[in-house]
VOPAVO-844904 format. One record per residue (C-alpha): residue number from 1; residue in one letter; x, y, z. Coordinates in pm, 1 decimal. Layout:
% residues N
+-----+---------+----------+----------+----------+
| num | residuo |        X |        Y |        Z |
+-----+---------+----------+----------+----------+
| NUM |       a |        X |        Y |        Z |
...
+-----+---------+----------+----------+----------+
This chain:
% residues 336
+-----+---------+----------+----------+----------+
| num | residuo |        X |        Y |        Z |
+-----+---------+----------+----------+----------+
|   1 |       x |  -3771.3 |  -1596.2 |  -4075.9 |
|   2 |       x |  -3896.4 |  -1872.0 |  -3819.0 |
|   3 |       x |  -3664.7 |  -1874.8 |  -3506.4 |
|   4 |       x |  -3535.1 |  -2219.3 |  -3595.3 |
|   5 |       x |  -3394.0 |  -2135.2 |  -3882.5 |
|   6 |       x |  -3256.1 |  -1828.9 |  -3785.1 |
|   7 |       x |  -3054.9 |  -2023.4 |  -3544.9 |
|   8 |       x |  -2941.1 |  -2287.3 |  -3705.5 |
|   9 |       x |  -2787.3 |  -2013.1 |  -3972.9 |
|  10 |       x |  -2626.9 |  -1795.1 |  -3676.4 |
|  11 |       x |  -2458.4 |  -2108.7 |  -3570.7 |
|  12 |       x |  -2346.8 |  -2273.6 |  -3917.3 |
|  13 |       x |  -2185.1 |  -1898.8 |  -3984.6 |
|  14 |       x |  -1972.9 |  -1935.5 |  -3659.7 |
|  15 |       x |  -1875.5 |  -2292.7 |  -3739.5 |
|  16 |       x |  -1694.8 |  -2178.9 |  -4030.9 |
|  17 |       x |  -1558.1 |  -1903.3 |  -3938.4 |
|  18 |       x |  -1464.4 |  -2047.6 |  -3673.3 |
|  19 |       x |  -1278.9 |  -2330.6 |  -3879.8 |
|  20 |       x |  -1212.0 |  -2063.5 |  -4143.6 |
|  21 |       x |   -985.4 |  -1866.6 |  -3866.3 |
|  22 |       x |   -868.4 |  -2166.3 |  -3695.6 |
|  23 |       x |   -724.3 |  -2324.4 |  -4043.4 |
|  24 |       x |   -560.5 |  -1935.6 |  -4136.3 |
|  25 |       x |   -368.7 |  -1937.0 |  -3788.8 |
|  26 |       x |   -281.3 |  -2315.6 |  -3852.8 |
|  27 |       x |   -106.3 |  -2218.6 |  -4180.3 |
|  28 |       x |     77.3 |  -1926.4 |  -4043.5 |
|  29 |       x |    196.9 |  -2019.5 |  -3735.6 |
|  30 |       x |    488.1 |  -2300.6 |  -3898.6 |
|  31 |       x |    597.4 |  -2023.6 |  -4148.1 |
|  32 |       x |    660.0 |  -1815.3 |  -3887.4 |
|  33 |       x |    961.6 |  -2089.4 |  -3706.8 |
|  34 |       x |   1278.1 |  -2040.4 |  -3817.3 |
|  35 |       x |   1375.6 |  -2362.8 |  -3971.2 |
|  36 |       x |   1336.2 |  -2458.0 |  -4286.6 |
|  37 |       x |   1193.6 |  -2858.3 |  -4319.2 |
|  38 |       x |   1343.4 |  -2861.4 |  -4660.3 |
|  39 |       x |   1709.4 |  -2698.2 |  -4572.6 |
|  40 |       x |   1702.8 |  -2983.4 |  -4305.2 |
|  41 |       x |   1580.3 |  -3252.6 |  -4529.4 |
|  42 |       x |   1853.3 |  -3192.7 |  -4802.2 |
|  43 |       x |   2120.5 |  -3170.3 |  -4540.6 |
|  44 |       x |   2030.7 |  -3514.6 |  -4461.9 |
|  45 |       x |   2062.5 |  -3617.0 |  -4782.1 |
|  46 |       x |   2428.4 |  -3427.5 |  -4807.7 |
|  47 |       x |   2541.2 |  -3606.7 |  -4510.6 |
|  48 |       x |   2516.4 |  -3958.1 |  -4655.7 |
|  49 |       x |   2549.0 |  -3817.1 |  -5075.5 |
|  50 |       x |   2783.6 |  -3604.5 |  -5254.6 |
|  51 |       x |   2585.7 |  -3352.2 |  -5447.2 |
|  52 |       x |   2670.5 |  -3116.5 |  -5657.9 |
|  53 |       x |   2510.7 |  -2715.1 |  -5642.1 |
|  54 |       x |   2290.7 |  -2771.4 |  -5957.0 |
|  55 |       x |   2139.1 |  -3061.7 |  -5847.7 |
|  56 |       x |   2107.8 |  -2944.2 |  -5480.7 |
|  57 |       x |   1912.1 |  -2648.8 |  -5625.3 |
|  58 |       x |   1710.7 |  -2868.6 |  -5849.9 |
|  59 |       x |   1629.7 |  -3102.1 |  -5566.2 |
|  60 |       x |   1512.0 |  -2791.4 |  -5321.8 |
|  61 |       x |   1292.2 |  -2668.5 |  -5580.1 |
|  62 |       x |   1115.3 |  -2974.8 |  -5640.8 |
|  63 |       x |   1044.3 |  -3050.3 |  -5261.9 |
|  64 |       x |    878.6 |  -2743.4 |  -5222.9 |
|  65 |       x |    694.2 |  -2802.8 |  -5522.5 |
|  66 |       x |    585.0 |  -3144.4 |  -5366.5 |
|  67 |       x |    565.6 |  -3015.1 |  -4981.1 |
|  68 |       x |    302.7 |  -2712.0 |  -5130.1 |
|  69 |       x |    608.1 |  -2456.2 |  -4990.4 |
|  70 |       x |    701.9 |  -2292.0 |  -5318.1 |
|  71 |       x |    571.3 |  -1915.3 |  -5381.2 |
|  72 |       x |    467.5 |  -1653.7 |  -5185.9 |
|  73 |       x |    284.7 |  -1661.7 |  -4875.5 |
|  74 |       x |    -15.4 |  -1594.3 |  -5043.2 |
|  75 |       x |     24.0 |  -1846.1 |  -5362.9 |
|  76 |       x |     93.8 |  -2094.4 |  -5046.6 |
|  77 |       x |   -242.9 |  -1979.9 |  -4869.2 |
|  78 |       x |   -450.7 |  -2016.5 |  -5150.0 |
|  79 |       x |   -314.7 |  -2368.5 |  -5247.7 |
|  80 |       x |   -320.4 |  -2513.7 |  -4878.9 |
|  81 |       x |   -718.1 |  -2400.8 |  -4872.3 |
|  82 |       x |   -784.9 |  -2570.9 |  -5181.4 |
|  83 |       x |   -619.7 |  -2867.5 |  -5092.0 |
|  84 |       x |   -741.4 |  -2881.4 |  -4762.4 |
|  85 |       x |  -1150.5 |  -2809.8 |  -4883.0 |
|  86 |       x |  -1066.9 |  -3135.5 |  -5066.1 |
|  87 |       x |   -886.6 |  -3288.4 |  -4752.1 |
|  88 |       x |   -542.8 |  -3298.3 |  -4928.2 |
|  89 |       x |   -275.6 |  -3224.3 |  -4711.8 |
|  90 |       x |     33.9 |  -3309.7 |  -4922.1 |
|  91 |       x |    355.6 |  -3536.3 |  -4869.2 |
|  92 |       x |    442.7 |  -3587.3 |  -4535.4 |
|  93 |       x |    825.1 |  -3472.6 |  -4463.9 |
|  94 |       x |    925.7 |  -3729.0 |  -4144.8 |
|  95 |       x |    756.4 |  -4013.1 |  -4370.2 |
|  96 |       x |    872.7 |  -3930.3 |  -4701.5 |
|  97 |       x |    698.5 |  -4034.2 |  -4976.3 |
|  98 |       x |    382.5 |  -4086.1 |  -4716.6 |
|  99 |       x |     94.1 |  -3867.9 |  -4770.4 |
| 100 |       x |      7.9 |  -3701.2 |  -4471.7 |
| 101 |       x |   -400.7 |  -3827.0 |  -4531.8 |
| 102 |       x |   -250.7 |  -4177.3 |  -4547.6 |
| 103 |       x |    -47.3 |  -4151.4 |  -4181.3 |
| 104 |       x |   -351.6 |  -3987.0 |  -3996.8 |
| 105 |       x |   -572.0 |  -4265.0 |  -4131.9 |
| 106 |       x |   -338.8 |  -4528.4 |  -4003.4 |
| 107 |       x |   -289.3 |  -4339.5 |  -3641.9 |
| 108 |       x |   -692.8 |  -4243.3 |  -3663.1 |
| 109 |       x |   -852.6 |  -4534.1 |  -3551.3 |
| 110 |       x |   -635.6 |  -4620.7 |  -3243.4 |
| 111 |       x |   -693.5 |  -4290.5 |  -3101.5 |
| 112 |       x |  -1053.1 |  -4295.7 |  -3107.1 |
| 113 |       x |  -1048.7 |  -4608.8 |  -3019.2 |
| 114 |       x |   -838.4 |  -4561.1 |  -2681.7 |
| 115 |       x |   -973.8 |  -4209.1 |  -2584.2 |
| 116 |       x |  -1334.4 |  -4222.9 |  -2697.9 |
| 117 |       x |  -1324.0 |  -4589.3 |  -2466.3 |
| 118 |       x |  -1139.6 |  -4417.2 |  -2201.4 |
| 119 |       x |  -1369.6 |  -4115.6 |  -2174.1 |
| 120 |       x |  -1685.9 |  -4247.3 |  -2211.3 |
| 121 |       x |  -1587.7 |  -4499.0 |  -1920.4 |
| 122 |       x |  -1436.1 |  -4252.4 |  -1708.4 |
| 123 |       x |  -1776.7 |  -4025.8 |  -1761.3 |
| 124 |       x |  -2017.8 |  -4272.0 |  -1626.6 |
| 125 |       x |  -1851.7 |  -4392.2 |  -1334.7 |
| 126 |       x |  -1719.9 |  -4041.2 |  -1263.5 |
| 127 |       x |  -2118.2 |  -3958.0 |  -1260.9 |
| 128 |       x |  -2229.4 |  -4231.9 |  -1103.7 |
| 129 |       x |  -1978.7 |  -4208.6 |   -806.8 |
| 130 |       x |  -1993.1 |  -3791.9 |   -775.1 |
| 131 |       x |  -2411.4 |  -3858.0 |   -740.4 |
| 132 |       x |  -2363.3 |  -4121.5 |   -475.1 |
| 133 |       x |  -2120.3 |  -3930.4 |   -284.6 |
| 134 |       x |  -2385.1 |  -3651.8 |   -281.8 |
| 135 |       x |  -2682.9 |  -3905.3 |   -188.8 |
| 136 |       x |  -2420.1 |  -4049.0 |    138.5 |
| 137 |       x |  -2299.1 |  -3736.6 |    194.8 |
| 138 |       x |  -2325.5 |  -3819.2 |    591.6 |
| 139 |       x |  -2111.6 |  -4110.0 |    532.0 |
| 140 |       x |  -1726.8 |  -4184.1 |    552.9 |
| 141 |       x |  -1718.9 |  -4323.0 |    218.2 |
| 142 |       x |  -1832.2 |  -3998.5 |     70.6 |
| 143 |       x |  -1538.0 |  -3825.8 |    202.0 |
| 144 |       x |  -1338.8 |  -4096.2 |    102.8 |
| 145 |       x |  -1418.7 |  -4079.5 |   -249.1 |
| 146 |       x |  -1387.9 |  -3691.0 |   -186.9 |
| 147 |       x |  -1060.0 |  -3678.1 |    -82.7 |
| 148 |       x |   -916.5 |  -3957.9 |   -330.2 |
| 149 |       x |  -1075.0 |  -3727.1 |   -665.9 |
| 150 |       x |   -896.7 |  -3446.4 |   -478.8 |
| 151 |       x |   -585.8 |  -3599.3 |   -443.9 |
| 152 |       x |   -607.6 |  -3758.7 |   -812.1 |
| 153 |       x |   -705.8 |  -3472.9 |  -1017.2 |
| 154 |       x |   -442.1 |  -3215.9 |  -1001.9 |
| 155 |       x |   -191.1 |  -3514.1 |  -1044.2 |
| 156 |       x |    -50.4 |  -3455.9 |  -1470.1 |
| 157 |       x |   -136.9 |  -3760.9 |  -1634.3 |
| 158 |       x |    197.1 |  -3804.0 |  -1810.1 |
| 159 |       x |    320.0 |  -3854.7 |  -1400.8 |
| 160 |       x |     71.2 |  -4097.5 |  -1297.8 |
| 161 |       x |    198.2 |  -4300.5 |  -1685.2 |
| 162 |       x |    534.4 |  -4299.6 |  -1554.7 |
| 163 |       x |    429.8 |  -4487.4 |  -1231.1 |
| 164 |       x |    238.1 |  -4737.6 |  -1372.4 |
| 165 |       x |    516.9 |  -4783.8 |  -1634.4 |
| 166 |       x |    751.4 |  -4798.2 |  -1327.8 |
| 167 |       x |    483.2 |  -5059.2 |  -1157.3 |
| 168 |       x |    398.5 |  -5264.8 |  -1412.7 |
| 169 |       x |    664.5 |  -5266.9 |  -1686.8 |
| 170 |       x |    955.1 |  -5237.0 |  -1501.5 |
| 171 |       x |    894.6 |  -5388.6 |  -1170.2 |
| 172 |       x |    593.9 |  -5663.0 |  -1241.2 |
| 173 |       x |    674.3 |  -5695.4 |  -1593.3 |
| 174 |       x |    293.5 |  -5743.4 |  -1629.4 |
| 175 |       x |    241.1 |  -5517.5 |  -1932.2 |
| 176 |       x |    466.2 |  -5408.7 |  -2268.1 |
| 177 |       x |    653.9 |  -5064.2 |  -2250.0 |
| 178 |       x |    587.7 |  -4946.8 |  -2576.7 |
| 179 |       x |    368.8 |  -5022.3 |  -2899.0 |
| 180 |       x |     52.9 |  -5092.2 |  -3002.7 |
| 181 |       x |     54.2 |  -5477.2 |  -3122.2 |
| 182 |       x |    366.0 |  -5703.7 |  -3062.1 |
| 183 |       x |    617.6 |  -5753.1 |  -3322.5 |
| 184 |       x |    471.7 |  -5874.7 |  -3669.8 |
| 185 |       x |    113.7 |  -5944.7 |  -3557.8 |
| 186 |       x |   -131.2 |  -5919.1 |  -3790.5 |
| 187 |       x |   -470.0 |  -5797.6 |  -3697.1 |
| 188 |       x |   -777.2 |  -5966.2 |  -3785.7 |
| 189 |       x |  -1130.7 |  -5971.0 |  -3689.6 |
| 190 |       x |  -1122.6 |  -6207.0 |  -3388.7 |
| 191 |       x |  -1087.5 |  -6242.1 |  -3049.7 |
| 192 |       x |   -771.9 |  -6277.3 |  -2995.7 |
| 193 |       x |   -715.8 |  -5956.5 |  -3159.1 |
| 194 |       x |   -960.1 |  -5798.6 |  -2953.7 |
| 195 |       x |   -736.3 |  -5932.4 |  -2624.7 |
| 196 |       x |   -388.0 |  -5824.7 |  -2769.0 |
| 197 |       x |   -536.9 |  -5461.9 |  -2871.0 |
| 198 |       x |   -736.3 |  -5441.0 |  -2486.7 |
| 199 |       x |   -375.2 |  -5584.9 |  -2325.7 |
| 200 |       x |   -165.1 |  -5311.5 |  -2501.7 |
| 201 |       x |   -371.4 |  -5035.0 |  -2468.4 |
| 202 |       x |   -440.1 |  -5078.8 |  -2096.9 |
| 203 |       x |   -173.7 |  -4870.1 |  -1913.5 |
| 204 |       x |   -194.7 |  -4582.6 |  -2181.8 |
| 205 |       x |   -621.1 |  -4627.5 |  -2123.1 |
| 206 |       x |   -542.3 |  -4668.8 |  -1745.9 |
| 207 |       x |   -356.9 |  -4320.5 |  -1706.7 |
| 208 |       x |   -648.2 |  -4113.9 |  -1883.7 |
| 209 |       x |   -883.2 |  -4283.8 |  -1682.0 |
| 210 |       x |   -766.7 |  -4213.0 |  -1328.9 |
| 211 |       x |   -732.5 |  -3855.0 |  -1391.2 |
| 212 |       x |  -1058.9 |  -3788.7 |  -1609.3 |
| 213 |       x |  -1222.4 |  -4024.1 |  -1328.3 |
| 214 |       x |  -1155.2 |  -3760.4 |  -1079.7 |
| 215 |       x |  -1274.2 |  -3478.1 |  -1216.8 |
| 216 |       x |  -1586.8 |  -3620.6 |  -1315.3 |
| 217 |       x |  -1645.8 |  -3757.2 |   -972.0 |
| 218 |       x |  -1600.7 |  -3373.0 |   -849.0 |
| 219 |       x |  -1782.6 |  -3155.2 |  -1173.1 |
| 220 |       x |  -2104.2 |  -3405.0 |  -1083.2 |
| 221 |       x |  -2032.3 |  -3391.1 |   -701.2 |
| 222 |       x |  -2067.7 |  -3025.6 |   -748.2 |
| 223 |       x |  -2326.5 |  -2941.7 |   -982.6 |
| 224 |       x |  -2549.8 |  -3169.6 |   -766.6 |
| 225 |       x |  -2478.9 |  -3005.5 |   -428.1 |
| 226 |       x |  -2559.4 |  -2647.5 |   -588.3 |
| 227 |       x |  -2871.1 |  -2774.1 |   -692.7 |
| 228 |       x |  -3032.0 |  -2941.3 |   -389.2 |
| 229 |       x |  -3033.8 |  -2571.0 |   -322.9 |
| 230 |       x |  -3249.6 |  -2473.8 |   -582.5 |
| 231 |       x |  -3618.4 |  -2364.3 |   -512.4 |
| 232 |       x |  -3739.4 |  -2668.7 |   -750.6 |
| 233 |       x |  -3575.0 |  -2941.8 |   -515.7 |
| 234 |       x |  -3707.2 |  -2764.3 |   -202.0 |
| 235 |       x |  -4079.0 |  -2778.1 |   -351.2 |
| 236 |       x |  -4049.5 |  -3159.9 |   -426.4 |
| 237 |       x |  -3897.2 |  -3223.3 |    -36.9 |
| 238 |       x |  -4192.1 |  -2969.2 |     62.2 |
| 239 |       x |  -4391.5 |  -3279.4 |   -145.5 |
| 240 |       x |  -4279.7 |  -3542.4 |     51.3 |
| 241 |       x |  -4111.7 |  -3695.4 |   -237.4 |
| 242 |       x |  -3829.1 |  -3961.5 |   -143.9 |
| 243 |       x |  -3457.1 |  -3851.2 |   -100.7 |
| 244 |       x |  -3357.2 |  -4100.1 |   -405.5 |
| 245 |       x |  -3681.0 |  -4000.3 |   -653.7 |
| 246 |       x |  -3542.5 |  -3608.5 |   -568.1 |
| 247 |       x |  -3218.4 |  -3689.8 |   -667.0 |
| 248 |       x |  -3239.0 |  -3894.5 |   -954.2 |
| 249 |       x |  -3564.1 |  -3703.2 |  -1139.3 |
| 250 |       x |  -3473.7 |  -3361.9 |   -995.1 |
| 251 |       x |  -3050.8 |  -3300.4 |   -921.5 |
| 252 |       x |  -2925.9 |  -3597.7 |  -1188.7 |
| 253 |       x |  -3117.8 |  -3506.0 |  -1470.9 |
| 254 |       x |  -3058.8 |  -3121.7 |  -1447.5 |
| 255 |       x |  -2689.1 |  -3160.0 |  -1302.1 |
| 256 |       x |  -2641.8 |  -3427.8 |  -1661.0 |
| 257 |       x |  -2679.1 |  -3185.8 |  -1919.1 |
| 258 |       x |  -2325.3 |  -2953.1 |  -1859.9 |
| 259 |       x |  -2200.9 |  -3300.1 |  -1835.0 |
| 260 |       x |  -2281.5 |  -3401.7 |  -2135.3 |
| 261 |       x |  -2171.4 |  -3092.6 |  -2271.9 |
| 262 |       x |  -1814.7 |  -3121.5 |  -2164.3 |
| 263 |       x |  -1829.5 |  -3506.2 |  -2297.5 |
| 264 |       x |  -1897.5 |  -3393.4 |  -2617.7 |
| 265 |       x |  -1623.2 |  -3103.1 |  -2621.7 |
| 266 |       x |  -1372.3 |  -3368.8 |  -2483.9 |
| 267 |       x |  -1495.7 |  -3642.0 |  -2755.7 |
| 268 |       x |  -1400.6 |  -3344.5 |  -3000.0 |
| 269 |       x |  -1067.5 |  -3322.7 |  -2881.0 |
| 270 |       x |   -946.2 |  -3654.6 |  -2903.6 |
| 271 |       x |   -872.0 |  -3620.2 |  -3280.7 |
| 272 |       x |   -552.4 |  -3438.4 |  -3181.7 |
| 273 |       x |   -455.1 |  -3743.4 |  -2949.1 |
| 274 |       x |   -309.3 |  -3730.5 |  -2605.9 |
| 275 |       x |     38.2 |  -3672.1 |  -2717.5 |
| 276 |       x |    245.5 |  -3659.3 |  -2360.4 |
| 277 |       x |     86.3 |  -4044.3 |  -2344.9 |
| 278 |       x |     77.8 |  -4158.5 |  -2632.4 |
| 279 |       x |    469.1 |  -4075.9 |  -2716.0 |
| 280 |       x |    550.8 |  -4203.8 |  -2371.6 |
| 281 |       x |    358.5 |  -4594.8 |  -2451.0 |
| 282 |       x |    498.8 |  -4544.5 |  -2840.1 |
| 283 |       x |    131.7 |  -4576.8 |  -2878.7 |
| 284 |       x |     56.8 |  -4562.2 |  -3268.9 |
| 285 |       x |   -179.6 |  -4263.1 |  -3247.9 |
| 286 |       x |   -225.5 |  -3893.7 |  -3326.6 |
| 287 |       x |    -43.5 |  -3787.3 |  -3050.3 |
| 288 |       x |    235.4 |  -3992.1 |  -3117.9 |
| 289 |       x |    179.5 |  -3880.3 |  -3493.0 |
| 290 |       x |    190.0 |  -3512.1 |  -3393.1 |
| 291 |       x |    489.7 |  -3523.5 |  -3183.7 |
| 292 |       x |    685.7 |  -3665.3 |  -3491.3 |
| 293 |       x |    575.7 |  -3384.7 |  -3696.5 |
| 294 |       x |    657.3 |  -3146.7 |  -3456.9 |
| 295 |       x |   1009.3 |  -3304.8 |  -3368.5 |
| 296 |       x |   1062.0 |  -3328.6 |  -3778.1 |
| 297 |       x |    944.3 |  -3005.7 |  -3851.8 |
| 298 |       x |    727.0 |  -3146.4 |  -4031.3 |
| 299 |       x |    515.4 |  -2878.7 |  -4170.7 |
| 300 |       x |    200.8 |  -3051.3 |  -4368.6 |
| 301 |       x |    197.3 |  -3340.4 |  -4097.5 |
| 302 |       x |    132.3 |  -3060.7 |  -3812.2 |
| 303 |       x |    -99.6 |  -2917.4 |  -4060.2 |
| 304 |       x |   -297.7 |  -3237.7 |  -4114.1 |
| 305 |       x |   -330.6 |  -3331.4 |  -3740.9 |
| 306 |       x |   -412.5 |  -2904.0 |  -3601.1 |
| 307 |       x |   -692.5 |  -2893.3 |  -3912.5 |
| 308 |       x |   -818.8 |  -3217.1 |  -3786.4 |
| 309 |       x |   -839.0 |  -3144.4 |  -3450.1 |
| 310 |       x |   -982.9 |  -2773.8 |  -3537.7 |
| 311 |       x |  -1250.1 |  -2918.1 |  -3729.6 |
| 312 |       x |  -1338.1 |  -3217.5 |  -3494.8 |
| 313 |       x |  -1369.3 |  -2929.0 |  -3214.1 |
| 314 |       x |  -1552.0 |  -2716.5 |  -3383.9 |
| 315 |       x |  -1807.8 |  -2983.2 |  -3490.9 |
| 316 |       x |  -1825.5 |  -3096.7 |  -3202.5 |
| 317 |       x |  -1950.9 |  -2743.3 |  -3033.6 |
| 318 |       x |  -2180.1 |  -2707.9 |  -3339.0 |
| 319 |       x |  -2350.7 |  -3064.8 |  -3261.5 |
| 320 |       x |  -2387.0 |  -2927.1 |  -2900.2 |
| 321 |       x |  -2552.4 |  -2536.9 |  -2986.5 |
| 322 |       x |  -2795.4 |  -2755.3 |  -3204.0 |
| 323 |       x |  -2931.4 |  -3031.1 |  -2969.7 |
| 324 |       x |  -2928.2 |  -2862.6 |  -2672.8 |
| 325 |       x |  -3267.8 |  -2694.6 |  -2708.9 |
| 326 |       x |  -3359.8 |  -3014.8 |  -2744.1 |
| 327 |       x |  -3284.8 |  -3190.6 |  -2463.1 |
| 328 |       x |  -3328.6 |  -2865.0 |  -2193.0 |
| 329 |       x |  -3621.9 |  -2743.8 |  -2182.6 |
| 330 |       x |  -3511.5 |  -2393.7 |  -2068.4 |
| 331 |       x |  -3335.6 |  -2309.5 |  -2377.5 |
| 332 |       x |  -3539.0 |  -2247.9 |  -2713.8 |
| 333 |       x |  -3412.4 |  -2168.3 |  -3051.3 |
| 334 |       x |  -3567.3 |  -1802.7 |  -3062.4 |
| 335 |       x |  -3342.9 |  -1676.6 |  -2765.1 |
| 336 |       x |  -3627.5 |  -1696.9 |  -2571.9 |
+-----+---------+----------+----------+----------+
């Protein structure tokens, strides 16, 4: 078998079993809580309707005909996999008679389109800065920009979206609170759109950004200091090659590839949303998605946002383990 192959089998087996365990632990660990979504829903229902014990019982057994929680654990187990191979994840519970595909499809596309922008962003000019500190490492400004992704990074990002909600919601009134689009706007493809989506999403972009900023700024800062040590960088100064040709051919292109790495793993995780900031903007993503189902005990929602996120990770980390011995040279697909 050529080494290629070989490889590329090794790592499509741990992709799904990977996903394979991931989805098992994702089904077990709501049946494990000790609530019951459909006790709660019907008691709902009892607090606002007088019903009597027949049609109580009748009611209970058809939600968890609908909401895929009737049988045993294992007649559960074996349904949720078939479903989910087809990428049915049922009705959702908080958003009765919603299907659960139907609500991440909705919340979908503003998470990607906040965090993917955010990231991406945040990774160059975390880069770019973290090389440049390195190349004017004798100058103030490097430990300026040192000290500041210090002082930044370890700060939670839900903390630094409270200030700028204190700053500019409460005491500039320069941007919304909460929400995605004003009030009964209707989207369309046009600029104005564009403006109102940009405007709305800026805080919730802005507090992702500060944070991931810093610790790009120090992961590149980093990597490129350890290798100006390196025996390679040594024998091109020995060369008399210039201090910016070294750094850009030599430390950036080497120091680039676990950064790119770590992009990719972080683009993977944004299909579980950032939920302490999105539920703090009311931002109409998967984080604000998830933290419904969670507060709702809502069982197939959680289901339908952890699978998602499982299999966007674990994709993601496949894409990787294949393209890498591509793009370094010191890694080859027979081990070697």
């Amino acid at each position: 078998m050529r080494p290629i192959v070989k490889y590329v089998i090794t790592r499509m087996t741990s992709y799904f079993i990977t996903i394979f365990i991931g989805i098992t632990i994702c089904f077990l660990m709501p049946r494990f809580v000790p609530l019951d979504p459909v006790t709660i829903m019907l008691s709902r229902i009892k607090s606002v309707a007088r019903i009597n014990p027949e049609a109580y019982q009748a009611m209970r057994e058809t939600f968890l005909e609908i909401f895929g929680l009737k049988g045993t654990l294992q007649e559960q187990y074996f349904n949720f996999i078939r479903r989910a191979i087809i990428g049915d994840f049922g009705i959702s519970l908080a958003a009765y008679p919603s299907k659960v595909n139907f609500l991440i499809a909705i919340a979908l596309p503003w998470t990607i389109g906040l965090l993917a922008t955010v990231s991406f962003i945040a990774w160059i000019f975390g880069n770019i800065i973290g090389l440049l500190a390195v190349y004017y490492k004798d100058k103030k400004i490097s430990s300026a920009l040192q000290w500041l992704s210090i002082a930044v990074y370890p700060i939670p990002y839900y903390i630094i979206a409270l200030i700028l909600i204190y700053v500019f919601c409460f005491w500039l009134r320069l941007f919304p609170l909460m929400g995605g689009l004003p009030i009964g706007f209707k989207l369309s493809l046009d600029f104005r759109s564009v403006l109102t989506i940009i405007y709305y999403s800026f805080l919730p972009g802005l507090s992702i950004f500060v944070v991931s900023l810093g610790w790009w700024m120090l992961s590149m800062r980093a990597l490129s200091i350890n290798l100006s040590k390196e025996d390679f960088v040594r024998f091109a100064k020995m060369k008399g090659l210039r201090g910016r040709v070294i750094l850009i051919r030599y430390i950036f292109r080497n120091a680039l590839l676990p950064q790119v790495t770590s992009l990719a793993m972080g683009l993977g995780t944004i299909f579980s949303g950032s939920l302490v900031t999105e539920s703090l903007f009311s931002y109409p993503g998967i984080g604000q998605l998830f933290y419904l189902a969670i507060s709702e005990n809502d069982v197939n929602l959680t289901m339908g946002v952890v699978t998602l996120s499982i299999i966007a990770v674990s994709t993601s980390a496949l894409v990787i383990d294949l393209i890498y011995p591509l793009i370094d040279p010191r890694i080859r697909y027979g081990g070697r």
